[in-house]
C-alpha positions in Angstrom: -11.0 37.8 21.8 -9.6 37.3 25.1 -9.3 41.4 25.7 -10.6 42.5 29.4 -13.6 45.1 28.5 -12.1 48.7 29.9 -8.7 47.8 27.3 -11.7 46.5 24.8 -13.2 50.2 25.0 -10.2 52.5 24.8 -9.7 50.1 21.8 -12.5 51.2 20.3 -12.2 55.1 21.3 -8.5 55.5 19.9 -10.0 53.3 16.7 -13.0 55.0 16.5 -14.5 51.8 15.1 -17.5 49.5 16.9 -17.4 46.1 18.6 -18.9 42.9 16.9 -18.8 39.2 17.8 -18.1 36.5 15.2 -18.9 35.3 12.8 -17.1 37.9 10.6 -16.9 37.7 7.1 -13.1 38.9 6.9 -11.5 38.7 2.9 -15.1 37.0 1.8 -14.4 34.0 3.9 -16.0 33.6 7.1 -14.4 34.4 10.4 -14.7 32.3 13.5 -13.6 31.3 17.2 -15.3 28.2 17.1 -16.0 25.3 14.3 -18.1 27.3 11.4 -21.7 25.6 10.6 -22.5 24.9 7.4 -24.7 28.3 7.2 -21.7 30.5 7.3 -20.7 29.1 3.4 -23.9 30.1 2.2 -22.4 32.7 0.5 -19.6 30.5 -1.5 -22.6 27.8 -2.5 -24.6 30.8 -3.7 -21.6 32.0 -5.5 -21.0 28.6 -7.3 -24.8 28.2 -7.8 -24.9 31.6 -9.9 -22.9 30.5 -12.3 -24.4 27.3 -13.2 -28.2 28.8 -13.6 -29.9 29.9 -16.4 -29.2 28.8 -19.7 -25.8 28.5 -20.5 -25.7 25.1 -19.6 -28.1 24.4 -22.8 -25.6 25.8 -24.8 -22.7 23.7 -24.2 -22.2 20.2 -25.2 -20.6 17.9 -22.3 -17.4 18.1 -23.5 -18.1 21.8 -22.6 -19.7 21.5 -19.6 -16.5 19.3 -18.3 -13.9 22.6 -19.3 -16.3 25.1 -17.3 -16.5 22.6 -14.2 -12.5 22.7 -14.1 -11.9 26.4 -15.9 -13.9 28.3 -13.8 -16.3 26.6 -11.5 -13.6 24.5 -10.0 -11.6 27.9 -9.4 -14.7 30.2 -7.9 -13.7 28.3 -4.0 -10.3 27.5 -4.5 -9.8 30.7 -2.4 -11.7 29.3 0.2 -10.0 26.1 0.0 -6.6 27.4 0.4 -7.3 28.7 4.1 -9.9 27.2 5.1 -11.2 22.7 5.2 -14.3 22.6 3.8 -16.6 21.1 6.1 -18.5 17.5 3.9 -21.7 19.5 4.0 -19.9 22.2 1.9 -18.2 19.7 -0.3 -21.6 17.9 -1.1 -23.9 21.0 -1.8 -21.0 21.6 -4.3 -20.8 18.5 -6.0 -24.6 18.2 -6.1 -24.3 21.0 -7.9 -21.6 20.1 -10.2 -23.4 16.7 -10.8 -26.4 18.6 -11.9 -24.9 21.0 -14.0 -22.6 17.7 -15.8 -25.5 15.8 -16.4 -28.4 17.6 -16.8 -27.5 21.6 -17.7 -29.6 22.8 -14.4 -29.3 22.7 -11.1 -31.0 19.5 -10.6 -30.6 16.1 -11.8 -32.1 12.7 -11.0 -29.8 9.4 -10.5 -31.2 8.2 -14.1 -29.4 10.8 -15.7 -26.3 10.1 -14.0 -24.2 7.8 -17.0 -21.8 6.8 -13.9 -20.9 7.6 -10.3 -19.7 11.2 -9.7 -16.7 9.2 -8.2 -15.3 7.6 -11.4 -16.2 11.2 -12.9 -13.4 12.6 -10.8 -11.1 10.3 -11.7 -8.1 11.0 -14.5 -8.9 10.3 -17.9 -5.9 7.6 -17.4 -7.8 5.6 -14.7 -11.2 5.8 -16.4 -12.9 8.9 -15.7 -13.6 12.4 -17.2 -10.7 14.4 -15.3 -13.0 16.1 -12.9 -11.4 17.3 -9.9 -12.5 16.0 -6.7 -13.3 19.3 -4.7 -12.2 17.3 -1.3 -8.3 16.5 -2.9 -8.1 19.9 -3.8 -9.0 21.1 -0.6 -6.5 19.1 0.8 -3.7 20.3 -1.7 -4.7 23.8 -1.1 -4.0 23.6 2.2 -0.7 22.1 2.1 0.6 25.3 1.0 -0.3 26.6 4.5 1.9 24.0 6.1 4.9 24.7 3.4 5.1 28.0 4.4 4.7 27.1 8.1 8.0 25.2 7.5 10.2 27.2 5.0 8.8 30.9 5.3 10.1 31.5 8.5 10.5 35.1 8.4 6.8 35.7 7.8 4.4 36.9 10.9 2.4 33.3 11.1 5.2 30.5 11.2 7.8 32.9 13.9 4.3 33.4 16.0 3.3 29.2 15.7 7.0 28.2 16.1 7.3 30.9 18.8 4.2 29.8 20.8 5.7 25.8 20.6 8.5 27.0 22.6 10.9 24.2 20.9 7.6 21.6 21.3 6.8 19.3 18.3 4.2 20.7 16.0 2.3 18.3 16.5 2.0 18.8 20.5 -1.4 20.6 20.2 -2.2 20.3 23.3 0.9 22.3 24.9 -1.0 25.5 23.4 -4.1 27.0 23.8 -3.6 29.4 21.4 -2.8 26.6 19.0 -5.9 24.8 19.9 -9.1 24.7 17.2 -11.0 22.9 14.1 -8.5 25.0 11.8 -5.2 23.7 13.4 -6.4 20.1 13.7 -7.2 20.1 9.6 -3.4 21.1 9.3 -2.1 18.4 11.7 -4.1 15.9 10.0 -2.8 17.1 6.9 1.0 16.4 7.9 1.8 12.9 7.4 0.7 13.6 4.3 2.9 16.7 3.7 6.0 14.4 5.3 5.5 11.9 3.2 6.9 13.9 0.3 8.7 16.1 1.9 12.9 15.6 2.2 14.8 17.8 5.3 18.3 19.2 5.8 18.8 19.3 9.2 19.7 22.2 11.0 18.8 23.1 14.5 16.1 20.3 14.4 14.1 21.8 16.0 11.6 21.8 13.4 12.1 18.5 12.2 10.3 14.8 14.1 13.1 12.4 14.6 11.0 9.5 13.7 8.1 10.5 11.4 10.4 13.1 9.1 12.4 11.9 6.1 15.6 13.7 7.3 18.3 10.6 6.8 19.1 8.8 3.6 17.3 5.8 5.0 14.2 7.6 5.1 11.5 7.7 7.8 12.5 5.9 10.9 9.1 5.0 11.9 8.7 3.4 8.5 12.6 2.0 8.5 13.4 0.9 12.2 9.2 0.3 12.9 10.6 -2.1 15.3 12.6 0.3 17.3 10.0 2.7 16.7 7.2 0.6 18.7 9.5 1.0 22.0 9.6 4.7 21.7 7.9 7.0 24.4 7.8 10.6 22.3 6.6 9.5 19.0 6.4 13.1 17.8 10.0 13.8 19.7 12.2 16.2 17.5 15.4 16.2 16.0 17.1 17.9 18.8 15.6 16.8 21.6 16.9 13.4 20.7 20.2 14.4 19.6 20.7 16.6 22.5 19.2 14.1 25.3 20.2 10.9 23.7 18.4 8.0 22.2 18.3 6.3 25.4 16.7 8.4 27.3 13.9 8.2 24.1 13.5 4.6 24.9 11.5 2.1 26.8 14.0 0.1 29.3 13.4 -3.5 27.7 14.0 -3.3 24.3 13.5 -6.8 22.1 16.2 -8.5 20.2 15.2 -7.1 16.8 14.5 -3.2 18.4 18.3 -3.8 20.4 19.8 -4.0 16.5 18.4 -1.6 14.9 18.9 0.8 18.2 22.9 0.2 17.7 22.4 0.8 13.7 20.7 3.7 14.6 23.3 5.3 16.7 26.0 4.6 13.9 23.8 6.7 12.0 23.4 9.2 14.6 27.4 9.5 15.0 27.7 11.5 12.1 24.8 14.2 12.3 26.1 18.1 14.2 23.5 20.4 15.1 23.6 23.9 13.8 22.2 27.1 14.2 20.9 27.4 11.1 17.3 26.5 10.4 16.0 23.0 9.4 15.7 23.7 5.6 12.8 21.5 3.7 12.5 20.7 0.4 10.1 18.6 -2.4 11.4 17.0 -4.7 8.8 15.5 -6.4 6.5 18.8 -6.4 8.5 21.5 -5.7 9.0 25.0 -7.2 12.8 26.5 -8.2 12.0 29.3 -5.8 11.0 26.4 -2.8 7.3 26.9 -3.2 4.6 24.1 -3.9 3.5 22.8 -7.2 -0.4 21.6 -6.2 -1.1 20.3 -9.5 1.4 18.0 -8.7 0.4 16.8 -5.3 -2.6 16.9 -6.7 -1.5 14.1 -9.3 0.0 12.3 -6.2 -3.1 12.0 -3.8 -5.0 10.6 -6.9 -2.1 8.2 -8.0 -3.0 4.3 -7.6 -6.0 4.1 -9.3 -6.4 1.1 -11.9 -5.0 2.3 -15.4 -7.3 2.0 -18.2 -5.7 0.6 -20.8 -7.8 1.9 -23.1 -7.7 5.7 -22.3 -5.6 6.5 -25.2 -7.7 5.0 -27.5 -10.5 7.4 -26.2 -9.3 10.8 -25.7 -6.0 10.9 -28.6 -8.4 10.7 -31.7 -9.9 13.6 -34.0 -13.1 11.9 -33.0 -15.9 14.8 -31.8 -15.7 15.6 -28.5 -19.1 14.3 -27.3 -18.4 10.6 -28.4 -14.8 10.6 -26.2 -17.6 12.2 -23.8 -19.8 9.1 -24.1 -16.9 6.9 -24.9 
């Protein structure tokens, strides 16, 4: 990529190795400059698919059919999942799969034989469903780990070359890069609300840290705390020290109203106290965290499915000695 074709071929003659254009199939995932199609995860469907033919499905009850979806069948793209977003085509050939292989043992299945949409199916056994994962959460929590590291494992090759490429620029300033550009880097930014959300900092050089959107101040997110003040803004995605540095003024629109003029001088009472270091912005999780500052997904998995409807009846269902077919049915 981007490699002029006389440095392309003395490449090739030191390497002794031939030239190929994408896609590549590079670790068993699929390897791309552009957006992949849909044909290019032929392969992982296939994978999936092999498992569920033939006749093991006749063999298991649905109780059993339930702990292969989430023991193993759940786990044969979680690889895939972890470095790549799965485009909805993907997700949907998997699911029809899954569906068919829950409700009928094959690999197809009619909507009579569905007992209830695949959407309650995926829900916790607390809010009324079977406990199936949804393949398009997990995808999601899978991928958070990729932004984790791009914000605590700073020695490693990929954060020092992203936060090295934004030059001291928010990560969210895609456009400031071409080399940040793509499909892959837009399913990460659209991932990091999400990932703030949760997410507490200790401030350090802040340059890694958004002065607004981040929870880096006991009051929490300023956008969410001082929305007011927030709505007169002009660098929504401005960093920690780039407002620190420059001042909150020059952050601001001229006119401010009444209500964004008092929280602007409660602001800058909080502001008073915070000094800059050299030290690195240091991030931490509190509600799904690892000792060792890594990321629990089961539990942001738990999160992103939180607010459904509690069924009160739940443990009624599943904490009997009652066969598990009839708490299937149940």
């Amino acid at each position: 990529m981007h490699v002029p074709a006389p440095v392309l071929d003395a490449i090739k003659d030191v390497l002794q190795c031939k030239v190929e254009g994408f896609p590549k199939t590079y670790l068993g995932l699929p390897l791309s400059a552009e957006k992949l199609r849909l044909a290019a995860f032929a392969p992982l469907i296939a994978k999936v698919d092999k498992y569920l033919s033939g006749w093991r499905a006749l063999l298991l009850s649905s109780r059993g059919r339930i702990v292969l979806l989430n023991a193993v069948l759940d786990a044969l793209p979680s690889f895939a999942m972890g470095a790549l977003e799965l485009p909805p085509g993907v997700l949907a050939a998997l699911d029809k799969l899954r569906r068919a292989f829950l409700w009928s043992g094959s690999d197809k299945v009619s909507g009579a034989q569905c007992l209830v949409a695949w959407d309650f199916v995926c829900r916790a056994k607390a809010g009324g469903g079977l406990g199936v994962r949804s393949l398009e959460d997990q995808n999601k929590c899978l991928l958070l780990k990729l932004l984790h590291r791009l914000h605590s494992a700073f020695d490693e090759s990929w954060p020092r070359w992203v936060w090295t490429s934004l030059n001291g620029a928010p990560l969210d300033a895609i456009g400031r890069d071409a080399a940040l550009c793509g499909s892959h880097w837009g399913s990460l930014l659209r991932l990091l609300p999400l990932y703030r959300s949760f997410s507490r900092v200790v401030v350090g050089d802040g340059t890694r840290t958004s002065f607004w959107l981040d929870s880096w101040l006991p009051v929490g997110p300023l956008a969410s705390v001082m929305a007011e003040l927030f709505s007169h803004c002009i660098s929504p995605s401005a960093t920690v020290r780039r407002v620190v540095c420059g001042g909150l003024d020059n952050e601001l629109v001229q006119r401010l109203s009444s209500s964004a003029a008092g929280q602007r001088v409660a602001l800058l009472e909080l502001l008073h106290g915070v000094h800059l270091t050299t030290a690195p912005d240091r991030r931490f999780l509190p509600l799904c965290g690892k000792k060792n500052g890594g990321i629990r997904t089961s539990y942001v998995y738990k999160l992103c499915t939180m607010g459904v409807v509690r069924d009160e009846h739940h443990a009624l269902v599943w904490c009997n000695w009652t066969p598990s077919r009839v708490r299937f049915f149940a």
